[in-house]
C-alpha positions in Angstrom: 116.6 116.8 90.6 119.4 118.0 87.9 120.7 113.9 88.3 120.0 110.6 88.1 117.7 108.9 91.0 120.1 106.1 91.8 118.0 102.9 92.8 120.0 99.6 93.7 117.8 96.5 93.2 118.9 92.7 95.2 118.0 90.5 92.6 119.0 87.2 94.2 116.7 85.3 96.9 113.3 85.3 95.3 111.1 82.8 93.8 112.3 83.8 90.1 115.3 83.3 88.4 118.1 86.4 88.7 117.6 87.2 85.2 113.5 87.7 85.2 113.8 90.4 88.4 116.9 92.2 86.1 114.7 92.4 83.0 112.0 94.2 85.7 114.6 96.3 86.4 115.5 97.2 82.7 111.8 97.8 82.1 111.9 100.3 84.9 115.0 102.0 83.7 113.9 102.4 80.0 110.2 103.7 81.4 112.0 106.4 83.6 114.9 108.3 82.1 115.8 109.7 85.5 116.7 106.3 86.7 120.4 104.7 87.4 119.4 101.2 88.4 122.1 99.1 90.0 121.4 95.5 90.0 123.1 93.3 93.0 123.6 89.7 92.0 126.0 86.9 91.5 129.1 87.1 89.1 127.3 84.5 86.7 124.4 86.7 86.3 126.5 90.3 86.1 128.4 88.2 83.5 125.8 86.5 81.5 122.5 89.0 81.7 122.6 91.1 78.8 122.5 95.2 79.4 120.5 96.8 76.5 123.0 98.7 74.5 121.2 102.0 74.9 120.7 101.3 78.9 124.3 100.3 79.7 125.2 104.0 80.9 121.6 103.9 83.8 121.7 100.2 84.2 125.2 98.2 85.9 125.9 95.5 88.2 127.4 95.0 91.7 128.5 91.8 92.3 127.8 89.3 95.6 129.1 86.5 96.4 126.3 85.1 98.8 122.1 84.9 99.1 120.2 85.0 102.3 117.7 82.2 102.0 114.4 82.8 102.7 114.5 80.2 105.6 118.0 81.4 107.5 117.3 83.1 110.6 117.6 86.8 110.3 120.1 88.5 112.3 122.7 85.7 111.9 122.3 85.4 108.4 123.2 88.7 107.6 126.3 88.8 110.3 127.1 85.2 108.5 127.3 86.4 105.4 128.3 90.1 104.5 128.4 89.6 100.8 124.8 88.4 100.7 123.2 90.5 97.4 121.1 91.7 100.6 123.2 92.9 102.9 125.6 94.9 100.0 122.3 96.3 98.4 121.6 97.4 102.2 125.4 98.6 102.7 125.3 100.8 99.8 121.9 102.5 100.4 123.7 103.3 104.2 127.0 104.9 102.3 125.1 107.5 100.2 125.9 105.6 97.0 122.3 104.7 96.3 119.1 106.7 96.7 116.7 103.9 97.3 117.0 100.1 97.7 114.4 97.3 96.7 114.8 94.0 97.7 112.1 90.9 97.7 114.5 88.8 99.4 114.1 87.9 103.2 112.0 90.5 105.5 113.6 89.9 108.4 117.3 89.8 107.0 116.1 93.2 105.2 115.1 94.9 108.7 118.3 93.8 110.7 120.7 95.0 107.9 118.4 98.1 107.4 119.0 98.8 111.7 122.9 97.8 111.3 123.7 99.5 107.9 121.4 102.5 107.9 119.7 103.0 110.9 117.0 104.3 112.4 114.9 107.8 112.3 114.9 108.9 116.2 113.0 108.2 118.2 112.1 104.4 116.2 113.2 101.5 117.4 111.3 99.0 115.0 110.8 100.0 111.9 107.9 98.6 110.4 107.0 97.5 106.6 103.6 99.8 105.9 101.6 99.5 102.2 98.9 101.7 100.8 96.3 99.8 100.0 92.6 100.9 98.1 89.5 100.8 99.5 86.0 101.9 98.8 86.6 105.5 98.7 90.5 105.7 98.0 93.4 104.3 99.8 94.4 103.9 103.5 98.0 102.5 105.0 98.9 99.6 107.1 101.4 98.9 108.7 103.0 96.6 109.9 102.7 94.1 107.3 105.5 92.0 108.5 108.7 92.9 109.7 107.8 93.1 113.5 106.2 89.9 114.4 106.5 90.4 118.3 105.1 93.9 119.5 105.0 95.2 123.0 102.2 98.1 123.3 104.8 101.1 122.7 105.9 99.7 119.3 102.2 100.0 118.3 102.4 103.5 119.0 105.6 103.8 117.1 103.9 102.5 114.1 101.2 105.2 114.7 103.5 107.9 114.6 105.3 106.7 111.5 102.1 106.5 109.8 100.8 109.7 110.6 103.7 111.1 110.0 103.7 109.4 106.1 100.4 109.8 105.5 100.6 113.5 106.1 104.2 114.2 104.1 103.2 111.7 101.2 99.8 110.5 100.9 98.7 114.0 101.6 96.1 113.5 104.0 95.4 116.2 106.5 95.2 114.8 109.7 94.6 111.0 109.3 92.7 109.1 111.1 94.9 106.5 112.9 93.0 102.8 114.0 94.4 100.1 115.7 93.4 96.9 114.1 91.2 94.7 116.5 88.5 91.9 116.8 86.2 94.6 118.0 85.8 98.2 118.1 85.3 98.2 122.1 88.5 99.2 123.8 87.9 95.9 126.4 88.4 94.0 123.5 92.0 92.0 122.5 94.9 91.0 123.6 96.4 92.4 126.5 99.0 94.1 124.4 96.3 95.5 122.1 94.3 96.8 125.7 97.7 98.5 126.8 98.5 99.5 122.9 95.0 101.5 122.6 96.0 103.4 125.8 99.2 104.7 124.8 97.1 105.9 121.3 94.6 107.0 123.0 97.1 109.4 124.8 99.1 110.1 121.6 99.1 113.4 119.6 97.6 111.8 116.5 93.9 111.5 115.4 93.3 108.2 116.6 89.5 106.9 116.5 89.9 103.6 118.0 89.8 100.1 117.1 88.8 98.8 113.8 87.8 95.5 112.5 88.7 94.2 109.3 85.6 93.9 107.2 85.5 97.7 107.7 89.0 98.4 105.9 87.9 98.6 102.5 85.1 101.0 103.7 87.7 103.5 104.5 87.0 103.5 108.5 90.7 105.1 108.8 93.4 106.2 107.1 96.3 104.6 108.9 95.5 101.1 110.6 98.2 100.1 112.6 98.8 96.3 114.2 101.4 93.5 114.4 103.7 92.0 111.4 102.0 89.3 112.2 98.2 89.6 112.1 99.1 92.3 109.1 100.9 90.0 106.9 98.6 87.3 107.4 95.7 90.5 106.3 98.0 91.1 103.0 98.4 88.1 101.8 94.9 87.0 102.2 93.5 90.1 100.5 95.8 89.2 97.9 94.4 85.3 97.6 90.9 86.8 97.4 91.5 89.4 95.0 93.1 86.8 92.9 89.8 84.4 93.8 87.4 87.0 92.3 89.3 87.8 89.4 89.1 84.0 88.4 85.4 83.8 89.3 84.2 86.8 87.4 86.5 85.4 84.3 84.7 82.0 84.3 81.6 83.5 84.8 82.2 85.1 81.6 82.7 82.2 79.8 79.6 80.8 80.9 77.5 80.9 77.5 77.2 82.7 74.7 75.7 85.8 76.6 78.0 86.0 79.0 80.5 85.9 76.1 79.1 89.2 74.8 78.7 91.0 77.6 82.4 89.7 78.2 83.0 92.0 75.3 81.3 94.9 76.0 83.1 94.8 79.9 86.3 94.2 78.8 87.7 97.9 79.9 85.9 98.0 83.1 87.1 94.4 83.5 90.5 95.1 82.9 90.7 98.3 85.3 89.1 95.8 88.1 92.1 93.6 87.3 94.5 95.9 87.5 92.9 97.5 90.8 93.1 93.8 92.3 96.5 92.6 90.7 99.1 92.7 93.9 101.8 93.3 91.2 100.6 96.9 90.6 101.4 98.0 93.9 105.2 96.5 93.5 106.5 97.0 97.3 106.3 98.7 100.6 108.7 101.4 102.2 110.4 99.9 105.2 109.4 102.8 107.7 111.6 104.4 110.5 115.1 103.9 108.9 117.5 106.7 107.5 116.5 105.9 103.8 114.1 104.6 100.7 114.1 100.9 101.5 110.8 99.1 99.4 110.2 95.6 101.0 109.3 94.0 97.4 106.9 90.3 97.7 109.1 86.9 97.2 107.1 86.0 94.4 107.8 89.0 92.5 108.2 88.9 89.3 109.6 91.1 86.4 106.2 93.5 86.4 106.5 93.4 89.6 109.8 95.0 90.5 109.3 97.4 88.1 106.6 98.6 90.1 108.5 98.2 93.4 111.0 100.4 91.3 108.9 103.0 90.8 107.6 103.2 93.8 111.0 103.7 95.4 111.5 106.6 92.5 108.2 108.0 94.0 109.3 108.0 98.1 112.9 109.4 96.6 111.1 112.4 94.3 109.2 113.4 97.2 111.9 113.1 99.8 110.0 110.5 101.8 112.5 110.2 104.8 113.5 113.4 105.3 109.9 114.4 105.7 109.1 111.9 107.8 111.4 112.5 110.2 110.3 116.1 110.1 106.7 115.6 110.9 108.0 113.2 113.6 109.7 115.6 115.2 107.2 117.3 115.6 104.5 115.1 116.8 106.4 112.7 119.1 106.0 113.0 122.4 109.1 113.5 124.7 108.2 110.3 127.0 108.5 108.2 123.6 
């Protein structure tokens, strides 16, 4: 890119300390030389953290003077308080002074600056959080996974179009096939909303096969599976409690006896590419689709692997010219009623 990808990180408002997400972010910075990582967080921390001596030119601070709790409603928290780590992490990714933002601090607080500070790709009105996740035979997105947790039938297809539109320019898949995530495959079945929703994709110029259940996710039935921030959050974290559930079992399985010890041994590279493959952590964070820039939506329990991952996953969606390619294939897909 003939510079450095400039990558602001908030690390205030998590679960873990300031000083565990910054030593994520030196990790990131020391593993990619094209990285300028600026961390946003409180004068103690900017004073006290300690910059590796050979990372101080690609690593720096911006101070804040406030943190947007994870319990603060939204839209008034960040109006509140314009010097939340947040909201100046969101400010300079709007200026041009960043390339990408990461923040694992509050969802909501993230989408509202994102909307006020950057704004949005025409024609989106709600952005929406979407993750690649793996499944049987390779990896499918969903979205929303939790920034919209009211949805009228038209957001739905907004989230369609997004996802086709980043499947195609960054997953590179030709044509995917876009399902709406449902308790049946029927279209009589749901909510009103998801009735009215599978209409409008029905209708849409996208490949869109129809409703999909859950247990049929990890088969690959689509490629894009679209629903609300609320059913899909509740999806995430769930896959991500039983992921962690059979990663324990298959451990104390092999601790059973002395046999299972052995074969234990003989396993422990397969085992340890299965951990990996079901480890949350690896997959660091999620673009926040439909804005004017790289936003990744990192987990509140992220730690320091884990926003090193987030990090490189916003270098990724910056290297590939996410947005901008997005809003191409948009363009060109969107229908003019939208």
């Amino acid at each position: 890119m003939g510079r450095f990808i400039r990558v602001a990180v908030d690390i205030m408002g998590a679960d873990y300390e300031p000083s565990v997400l910054a030593e994520g972010a030196v990790a990131a910075a020391r593993e990619n030389q094209e990285l300028a990582v600026t961390l946003v967080a409180d004068h103690e921390t900017a004073k006290t953290f300690a910059i590796p001596e050979d990372l101080r030119e690609r690593v720096s601070f911006v101070t804040a003077s406030q943190v947007i709790g994870m319990d603060e409603p939204p839209l008034m928290a960040v109006r509140r308080k314009p010097d939340a780590s947040l909201v100046v992490g969101m400010k300079l990714l709007g200026s041009g002074e960043v390339d990408a933002f990461v923040t694992p601090g509050n969802t909501g607080a993230a989408l509202a600056a994102a909307t006020l500070y950057v704004g949005c790709l025409p024609p989106i009105t709600r952005p929406a959080i979407a993750i690649i996740l793996p499944h049987h035979q390779g990896r499918f997105l969903l979205l929303d996974v939790g920034a919209n947790v009211d949805c009228k039938p038209e957001h739905f297809l907004q989230f369609a179009l997004m996802g086709t539109a980043y499947a195609e320019a960054v997953m590179g898949i030709a044509n995917p096939r876009v399902a709406l995530l449902n308790i049946g495959e029927e279209a009589i079945k749901g909510t009103s909303t998801a009735k009215e929703a599978f209409a409008l994709l029905q209708s849409a110029p996208i490949n869109f096969i129809g409703n999909v259940e859950g247990r049929d996710l990890l088969e690959g039935a689509a490629d894009v599976v679209v629903t609300d921030g609320f059913v899909g959050n509740i999806l995430l974290k769930a896959a991500e409690g039983i992921g962690l559930f059979i990663w324990r079992e298959i451990k104390d399985l092999m601790m059973t006896n002395w046999r299972t010890k052995i074969a234990g041994l003989l396993l422990r590279p397969y085992l340890r590419a299965l951990g990996k493959r079901l480890d949350w952590r690896e997959y660091g964070g999620a673009p926040l689709l439909g804005i004017k820039g790289v936003c990744i939506i990192a987990h509140g329990s992220s730690d320091d692997k884990a926003i090193a991952k987030a990090i490189a996953v916003a270098r990724e969606n910056v290297l590939v010219n996410a947005v901008d390619r997005v809003c191409e294939k948009l363009q060109s897909i969107v229908p003019t009623t939208l």
